[in-house]
C-alpha positions as CSV (number, residue, x, y, z in Angstrom):
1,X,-74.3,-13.0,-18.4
2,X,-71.5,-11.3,-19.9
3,X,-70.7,-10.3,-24.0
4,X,-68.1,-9.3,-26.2
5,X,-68.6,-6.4,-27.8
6,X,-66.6,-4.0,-30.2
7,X,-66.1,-0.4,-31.6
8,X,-64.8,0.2,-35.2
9,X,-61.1,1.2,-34.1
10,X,-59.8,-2.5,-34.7
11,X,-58.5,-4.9,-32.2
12,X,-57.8,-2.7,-29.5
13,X,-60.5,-1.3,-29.7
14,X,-63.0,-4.3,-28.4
15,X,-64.0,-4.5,-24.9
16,X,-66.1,-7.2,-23.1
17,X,-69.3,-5.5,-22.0
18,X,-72.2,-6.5,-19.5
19,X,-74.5,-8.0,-22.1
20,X,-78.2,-10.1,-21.0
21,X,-78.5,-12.7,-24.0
22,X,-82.2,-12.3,-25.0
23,X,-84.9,-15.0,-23.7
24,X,-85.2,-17.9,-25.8
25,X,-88.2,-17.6,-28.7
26,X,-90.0,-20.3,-30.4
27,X,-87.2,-22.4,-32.4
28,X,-84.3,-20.3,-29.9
29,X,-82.1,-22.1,-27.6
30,X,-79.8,-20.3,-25.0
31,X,-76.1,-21.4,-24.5
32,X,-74.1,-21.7,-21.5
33,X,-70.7,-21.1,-23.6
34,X,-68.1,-23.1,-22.3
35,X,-65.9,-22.0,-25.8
36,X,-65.4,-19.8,-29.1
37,X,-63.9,-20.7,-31.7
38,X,-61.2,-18.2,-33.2
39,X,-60.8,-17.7,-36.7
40,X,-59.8,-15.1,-38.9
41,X,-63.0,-13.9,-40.5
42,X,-63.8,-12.3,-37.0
43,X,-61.1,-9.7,-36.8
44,X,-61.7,-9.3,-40.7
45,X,-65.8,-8.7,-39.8
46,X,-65.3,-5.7,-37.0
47,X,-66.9,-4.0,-35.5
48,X,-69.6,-7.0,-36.3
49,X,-70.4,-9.4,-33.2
50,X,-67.7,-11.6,-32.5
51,X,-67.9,-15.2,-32.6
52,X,-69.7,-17.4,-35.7
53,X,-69.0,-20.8,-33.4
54,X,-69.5,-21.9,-30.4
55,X,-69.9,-25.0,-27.5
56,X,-71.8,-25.1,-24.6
57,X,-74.3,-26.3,-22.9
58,X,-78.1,-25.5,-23.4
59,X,-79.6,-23.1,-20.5
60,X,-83.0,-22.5,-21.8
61,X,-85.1,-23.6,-24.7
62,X,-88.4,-22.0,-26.8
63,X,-90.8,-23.6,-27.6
64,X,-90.9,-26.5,-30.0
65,X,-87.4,-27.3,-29.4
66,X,-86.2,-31.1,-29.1
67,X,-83.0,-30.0,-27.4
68,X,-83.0,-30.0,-23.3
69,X,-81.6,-28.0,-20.7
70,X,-78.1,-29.3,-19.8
71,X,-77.4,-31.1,-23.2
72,X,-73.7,-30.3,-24.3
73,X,-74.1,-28.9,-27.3
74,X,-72.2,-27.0,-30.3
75,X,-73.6,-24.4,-32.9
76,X,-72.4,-22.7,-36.0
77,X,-73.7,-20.3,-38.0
78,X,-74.2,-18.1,-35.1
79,X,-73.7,-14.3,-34.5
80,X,-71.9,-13.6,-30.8
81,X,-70.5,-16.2,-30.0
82,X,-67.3,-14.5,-28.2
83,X,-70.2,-13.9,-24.6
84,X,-70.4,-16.0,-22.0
85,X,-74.0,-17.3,-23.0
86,X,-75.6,-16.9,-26.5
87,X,-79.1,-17.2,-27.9
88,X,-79.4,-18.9,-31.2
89,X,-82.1,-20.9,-33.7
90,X,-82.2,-24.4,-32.8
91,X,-81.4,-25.1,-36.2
92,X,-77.9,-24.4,-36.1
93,X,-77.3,-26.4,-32.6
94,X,-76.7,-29.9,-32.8
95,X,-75.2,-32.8,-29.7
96,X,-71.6,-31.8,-29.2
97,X,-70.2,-35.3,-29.8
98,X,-68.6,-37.0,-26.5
99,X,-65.0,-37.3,-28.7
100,X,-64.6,-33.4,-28.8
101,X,-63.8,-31.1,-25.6
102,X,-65.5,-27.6,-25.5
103,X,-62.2,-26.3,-27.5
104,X,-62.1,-28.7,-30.3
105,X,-65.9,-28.4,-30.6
106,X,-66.0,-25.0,-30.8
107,X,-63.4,-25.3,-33.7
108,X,-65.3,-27.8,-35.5
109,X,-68.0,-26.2,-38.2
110,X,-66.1,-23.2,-39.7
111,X,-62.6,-24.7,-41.1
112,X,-64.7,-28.4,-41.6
113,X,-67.6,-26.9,-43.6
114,X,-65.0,-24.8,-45.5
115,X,-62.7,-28.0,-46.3
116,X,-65.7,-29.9,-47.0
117,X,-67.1,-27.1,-49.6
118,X,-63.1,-27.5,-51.1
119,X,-63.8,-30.9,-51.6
120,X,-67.6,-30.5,-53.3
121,X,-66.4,-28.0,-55.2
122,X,-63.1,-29.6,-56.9
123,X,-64.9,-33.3,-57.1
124,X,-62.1,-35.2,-55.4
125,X,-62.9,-38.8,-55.4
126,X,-61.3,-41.9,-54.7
127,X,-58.0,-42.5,-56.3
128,X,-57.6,-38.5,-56.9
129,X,-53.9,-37.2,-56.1
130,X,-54.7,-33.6,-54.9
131,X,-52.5,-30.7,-53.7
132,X,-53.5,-28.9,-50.4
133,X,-51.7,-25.5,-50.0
134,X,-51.7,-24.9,-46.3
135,X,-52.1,-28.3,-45.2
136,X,-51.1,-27.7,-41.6
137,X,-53.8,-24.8,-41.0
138,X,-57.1,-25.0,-39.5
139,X,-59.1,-25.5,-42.7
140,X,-56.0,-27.6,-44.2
141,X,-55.9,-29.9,-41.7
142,X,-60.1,-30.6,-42.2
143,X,-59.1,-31.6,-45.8
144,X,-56.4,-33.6,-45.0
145,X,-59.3,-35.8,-42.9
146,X,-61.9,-35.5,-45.1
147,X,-60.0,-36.4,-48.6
148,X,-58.9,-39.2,-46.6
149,X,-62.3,-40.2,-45.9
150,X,-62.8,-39.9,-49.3
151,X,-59.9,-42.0,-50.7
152,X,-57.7,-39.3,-52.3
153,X,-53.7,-39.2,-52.2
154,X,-52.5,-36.0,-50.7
155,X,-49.5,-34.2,-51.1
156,X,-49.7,-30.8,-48.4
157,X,-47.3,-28.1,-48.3
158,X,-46.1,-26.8,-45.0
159,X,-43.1,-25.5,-43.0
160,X,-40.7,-28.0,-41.5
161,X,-42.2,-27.8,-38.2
162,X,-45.8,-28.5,-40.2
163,X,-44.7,-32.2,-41.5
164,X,-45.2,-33.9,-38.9
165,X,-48.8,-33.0,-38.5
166,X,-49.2,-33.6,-42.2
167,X,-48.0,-37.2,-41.9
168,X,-50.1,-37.8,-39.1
169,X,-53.0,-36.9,-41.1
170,X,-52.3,-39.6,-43.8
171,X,-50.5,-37.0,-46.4
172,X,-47.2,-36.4,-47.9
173,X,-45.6,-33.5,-46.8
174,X,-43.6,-30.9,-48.9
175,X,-42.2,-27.8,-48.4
176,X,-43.1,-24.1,-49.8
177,X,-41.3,-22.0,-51.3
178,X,-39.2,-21.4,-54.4
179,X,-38.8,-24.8,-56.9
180,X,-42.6,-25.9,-55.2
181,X,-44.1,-26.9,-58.5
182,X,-40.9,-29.1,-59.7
183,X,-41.0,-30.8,-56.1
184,X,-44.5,-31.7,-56.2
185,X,-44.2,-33.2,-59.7
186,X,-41.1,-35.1,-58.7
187,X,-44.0,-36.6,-55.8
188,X,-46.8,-36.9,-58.0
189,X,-45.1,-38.3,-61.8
190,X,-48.7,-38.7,-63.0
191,X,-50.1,-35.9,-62.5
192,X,-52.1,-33.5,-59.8
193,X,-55.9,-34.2,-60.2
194,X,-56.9,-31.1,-58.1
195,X,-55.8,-28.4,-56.0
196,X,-56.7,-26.8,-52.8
197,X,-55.8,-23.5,-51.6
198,X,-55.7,-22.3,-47.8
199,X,-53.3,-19.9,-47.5
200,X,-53.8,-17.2,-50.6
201,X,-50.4,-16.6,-51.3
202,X,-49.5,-15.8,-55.0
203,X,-47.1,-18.7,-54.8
204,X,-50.1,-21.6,-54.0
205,X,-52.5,-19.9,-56.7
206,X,-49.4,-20.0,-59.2
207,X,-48.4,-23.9,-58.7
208,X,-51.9,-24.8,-58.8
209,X,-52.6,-23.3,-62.2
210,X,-49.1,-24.6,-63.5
211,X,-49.7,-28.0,-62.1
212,X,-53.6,-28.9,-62.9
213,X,-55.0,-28.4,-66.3
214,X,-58.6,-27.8,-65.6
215,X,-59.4,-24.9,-63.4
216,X,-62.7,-26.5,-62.2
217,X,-60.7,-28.2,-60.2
218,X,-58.8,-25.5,-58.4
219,X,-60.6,-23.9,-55.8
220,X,-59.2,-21.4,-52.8
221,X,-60.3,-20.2,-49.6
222,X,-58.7,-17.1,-49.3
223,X,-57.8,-15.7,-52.7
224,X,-60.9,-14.6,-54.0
225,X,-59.2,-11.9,-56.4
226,X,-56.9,-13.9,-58.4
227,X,-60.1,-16.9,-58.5
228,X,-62.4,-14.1,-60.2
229,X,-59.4,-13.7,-62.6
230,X,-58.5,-16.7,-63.5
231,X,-61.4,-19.0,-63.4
232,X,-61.2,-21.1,-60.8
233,X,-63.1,-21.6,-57.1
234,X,-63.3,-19.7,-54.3
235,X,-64.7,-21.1,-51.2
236,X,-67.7,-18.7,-49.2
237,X,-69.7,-15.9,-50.5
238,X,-72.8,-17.7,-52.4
239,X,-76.3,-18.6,-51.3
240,X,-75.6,-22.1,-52.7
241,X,-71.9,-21.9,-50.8
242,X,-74.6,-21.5,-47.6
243,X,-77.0,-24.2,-48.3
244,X,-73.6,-26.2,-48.5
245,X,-72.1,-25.6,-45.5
246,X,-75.4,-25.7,-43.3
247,X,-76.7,-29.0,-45.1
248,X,-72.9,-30.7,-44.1
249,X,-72.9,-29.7,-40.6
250,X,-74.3,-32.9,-39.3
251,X,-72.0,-34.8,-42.1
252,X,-69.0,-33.7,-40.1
253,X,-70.7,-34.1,-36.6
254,X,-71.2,-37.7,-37.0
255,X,-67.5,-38.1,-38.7
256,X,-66.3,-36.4,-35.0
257,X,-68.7,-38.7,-33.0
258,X,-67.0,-41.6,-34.9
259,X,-63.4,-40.3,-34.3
260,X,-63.1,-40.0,-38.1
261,X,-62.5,-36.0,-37.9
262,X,-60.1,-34.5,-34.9
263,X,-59.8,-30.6,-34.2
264,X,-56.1,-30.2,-32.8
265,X,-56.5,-27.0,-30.6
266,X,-53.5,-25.5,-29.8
267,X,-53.6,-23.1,-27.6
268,X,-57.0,-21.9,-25.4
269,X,-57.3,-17.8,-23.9
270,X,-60.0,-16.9,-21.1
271,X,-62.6,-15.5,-23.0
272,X,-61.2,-11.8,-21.7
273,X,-57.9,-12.1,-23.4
274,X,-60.0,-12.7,-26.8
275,X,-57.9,-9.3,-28.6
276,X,-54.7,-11.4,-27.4
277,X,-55.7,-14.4,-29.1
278,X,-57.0,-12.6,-32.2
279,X,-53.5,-10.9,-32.4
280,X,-52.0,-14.2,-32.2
281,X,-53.9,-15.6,-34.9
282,X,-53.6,-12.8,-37.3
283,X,-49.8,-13.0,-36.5
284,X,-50.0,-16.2,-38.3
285,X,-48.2,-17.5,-35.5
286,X,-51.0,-19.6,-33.9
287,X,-49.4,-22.8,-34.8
288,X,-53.2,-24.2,-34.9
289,X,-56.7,-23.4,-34.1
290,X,-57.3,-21.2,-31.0
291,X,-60.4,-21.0,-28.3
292,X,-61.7,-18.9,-25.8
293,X,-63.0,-20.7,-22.8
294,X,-65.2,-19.1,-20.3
295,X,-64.7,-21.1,-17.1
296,X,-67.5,-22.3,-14.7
């Protein structure tokens, strides 16, 4: 099997090396990985292995596993997954569900256990009018679903090319930019019960302390500065964020399996062309989550 590997020079500096993916231990399984999902932390994390999720299909298994050779499968929190087979704990493997492709399942775990962690962390219930910064991102597009799920009204900023996917999503679009906070009030006349952050942009941190009163309720994914400052969430970096985000996983598997939580992928790379489709991303030009496939 093949792997992805990387030196400390950035980007261009990774290369896709001849890598053997070690023989499954006791608790191990080893994926055949049909995708990777792409998301930013992984060009933030070099020269670290590449790749925290994956989907597959299982090649070999240790001992005491319950998973079998040839299940489709997907896995997150992994380390490696940009190779063309991985060895992982069964414990973070679970039945890809039959409504996903490799792609979408491979894009699954990372933006859903963020948006879910959001969620926890702000309290939105039912009848809740929140504010999702980012609302047609990777992560924002998770809380869109899940807030639904949840009963919440959502209002979700975006660019003009974002709105539709907003609407379809069950939310109000607006758009960013200068006079935000007086437009979102106009939509929301009672009030904005919480607000979520995916972007990290002064601007989102700013209408979100000027619009909700109690900074419990104000959480961010991405600006973990101005959070420590001000009082409010950040999403990510705890033991207790982990214990989250591992104990949801199969929360979020099951809403997939019932076609209650979509992954819109929108464009795939061969798993070779992983620097082009990290570019891409941190271009901000993605327009939507982004695999690499490793064809079979």
């Amino acid at each position: 099997g093949g792997g992805g590997g990387g030196g400390g020079g950035g980007l261009d500096s990774l290369r896709l090396v001849e890598w053997a993916a070690p023989a499954p231990r006791a608790g191990e399984v080893t994926i055949a990985v049909r995708a990777a999902g792409v998301n930013p932390i992984d060009y933030k994390n070099l020269p670290e292995p590449l790749g925290f999720e994956v989907s597959g299909v299982i090649k070999a298994v240790g001992h005491g596993v319950s998973l079998g050779v040839g299940d489709p499968v997907l896995a997150f929190r992994i380390s490696g997954g940009y190779a063309t087979e991985v060895t992982a704990p069964a414990r973070d493997v679970f039945r890809k569900p039959a409504e996903l492709d490799f792609p979408q399942a491979a894009n699954l775990l990372l933006a859903g256990t963020a948006a879910a962690e959001a969620l926890h962390l702000t309290g939105v219930t039912g009848g809740d009018t929140i504010l999702v910064h980012g609302a047609g991102g990777a992560v924002g597009v998770s809380v869109l679903q899940q807030a639904r799920e949840a009963g919440a009204r959502v209002i979700g900023t975006a660019s003009a090319a974002g709105f539709s996917t907003v609407r379809g999503f069950g939310a109000t679009p607006v758009p960013y930019g200068p006079g935000l906070a007086d437009r979102v009030r106009g939509l929301a006349p009672a009030g904005v019960d919480a607000a979520i952050d995916c972007v990290g942009v002064d601007e989102a941190v700013d209408v979100s302390l000027a619009l909700v009163a109690d900074r419990g309720r104000i959480v961010t994914t991405a600006a973990h500065a101005r959070a420590y400052e001000e009082g409010f969430h950040a999403v990510g970096g705890t033991r207790a964020s982990v214990t989250f985000r591992d104990n949801v996983r199969a929360h979020l598997i099951d809403l997939a399996r019932h076609g209650r939580l979509v992954v819109p992928v929108a464009h795939t790379f061969p798993l070779d062309e992983a620097v082009q489709a990290l570019k891409l991303l941190r271009s901000g030009h993605g327009g939507g989550k982004l695999a690499l496939v490793v064809e079979r």
